[in-house]
C-alpha positions, 0 to 999 in steps of 0.5 A, a space after each residue: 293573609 287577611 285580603 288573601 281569604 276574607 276579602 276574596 271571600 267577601 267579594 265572591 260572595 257580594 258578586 254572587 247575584 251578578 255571577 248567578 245571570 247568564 252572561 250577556 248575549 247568552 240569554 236564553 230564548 224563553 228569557 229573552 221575552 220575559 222583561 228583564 230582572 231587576 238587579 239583586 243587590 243585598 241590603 247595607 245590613 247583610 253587606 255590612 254583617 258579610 264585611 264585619 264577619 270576613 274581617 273577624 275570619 280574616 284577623 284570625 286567619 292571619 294571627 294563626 299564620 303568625 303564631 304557627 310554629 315553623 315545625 308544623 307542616 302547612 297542611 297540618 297549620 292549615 287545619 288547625 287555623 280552620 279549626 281554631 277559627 270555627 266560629 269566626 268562619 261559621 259567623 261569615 258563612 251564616 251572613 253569606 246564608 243570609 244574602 243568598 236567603 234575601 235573593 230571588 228564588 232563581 238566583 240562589 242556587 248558584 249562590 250557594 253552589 258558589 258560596 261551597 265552591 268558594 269556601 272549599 278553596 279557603 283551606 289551599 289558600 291558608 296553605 299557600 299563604 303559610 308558604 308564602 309567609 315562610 319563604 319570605 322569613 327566610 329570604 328576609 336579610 337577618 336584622 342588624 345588630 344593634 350598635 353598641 352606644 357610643 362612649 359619653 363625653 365629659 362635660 368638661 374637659 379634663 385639667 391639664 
C-alpha cells in the first residue's frame, strides 16, 4: 500500500514542473519567440523533504491497512486511515507547498491544481488497496498445520 499512495504522490509531485509546460509542438505562438525556459527542477532539500514525508504518509498508510478491523467497511477504513495520519499527510503536503513556492510564478498554478487533484484521489486509492488487501487474504490458501514433532529416539538401543 505504500508505493500505491506515497510514491505516486511523490512522483506527480517531482513531475508537476514538466507536467505544468505545454507539450511540445503545442506551444503557444506568443511563447514561440520568447527564448525558451529554463527547466524547473527543485533542490536536493525539497526532494528529499518531499521523499522522507511521502514515505512517513505511506508507512502509516500501509500499517492502518494492516490494523483495520475485517468489520469495517473500506470506506469508513479509509477515512479513518487519513484521519489517523493527519500529520504525516499535512507534513507531505507542506513539502509539496514548499517546491511549488520554489517554482516560477507561471508554473505554480497548475502545480497546485495538480497537487489538490492528486491529493483528492489519495482516499479512493486507500479504498481500492483495503479491497485489494482482503481479496487477497481471503483467496491466500489457509496455513499448514504445524507438523506434530517426531517421536525422539533413544540413544542407545534397548537390551534384548
Amino acid at each position: 500500500m505504500s508505493l500505491k499512495v506515497a510514491l505516486p504522490l511523490f512522483l506527480v509531485l517531482t513531475a508537476a514542473p514538466a507536467l505544468a509546460q505545454p507539450p511540445s509542438g503545442t506551444t503557444p505562438p506568443a511563447a514561440q519567440a520568447a527564448p525558451p525556459a529554463e527547466a524547473f527542477r527543485p533542490s536536493p532539500e525539497i526532494v528529499s523533504a518531499i521523499q522522507q514525508a511521502a514515505q512517513a504518509f505511506g508507512t502509516c498508510v500501509t500499517a492502518g491497512v494492516q490494523n483495520l478491523p475485517a468489520s469495517t467497511a473500506a470506506e469508513a477504513g479509509a477515512a479513518s486511515i487519513l484521519a489517523g495520519c493527519g500529520t504525516q499527510r499535512q507534513a507531505l503536503v507542506q513539502a509539496a507547498e514548499a517546491m511549488i513556492a520554489s517554482m516560477p510564478e507561471d508554473q505554480r498554478a497548475a502545480a497546485h491544481a495538480q497537487l489538490e487533484s492528486q491529493l483528492g484521489q489519495i482516499e479512493p486509492q486507500i479504498i481500492q488497496g483495503i479491497s485489494q488487501s482482503r481479496a487477497a487474504a481471503a483467496a491466500a490458501p489457509p496455513a499448514p498445520a504445524t507438523p506434530a514433532p517426531a517421536p525422539a529416539t533413544p540413544a542407545t538401543p534397548p537390551p534384548h
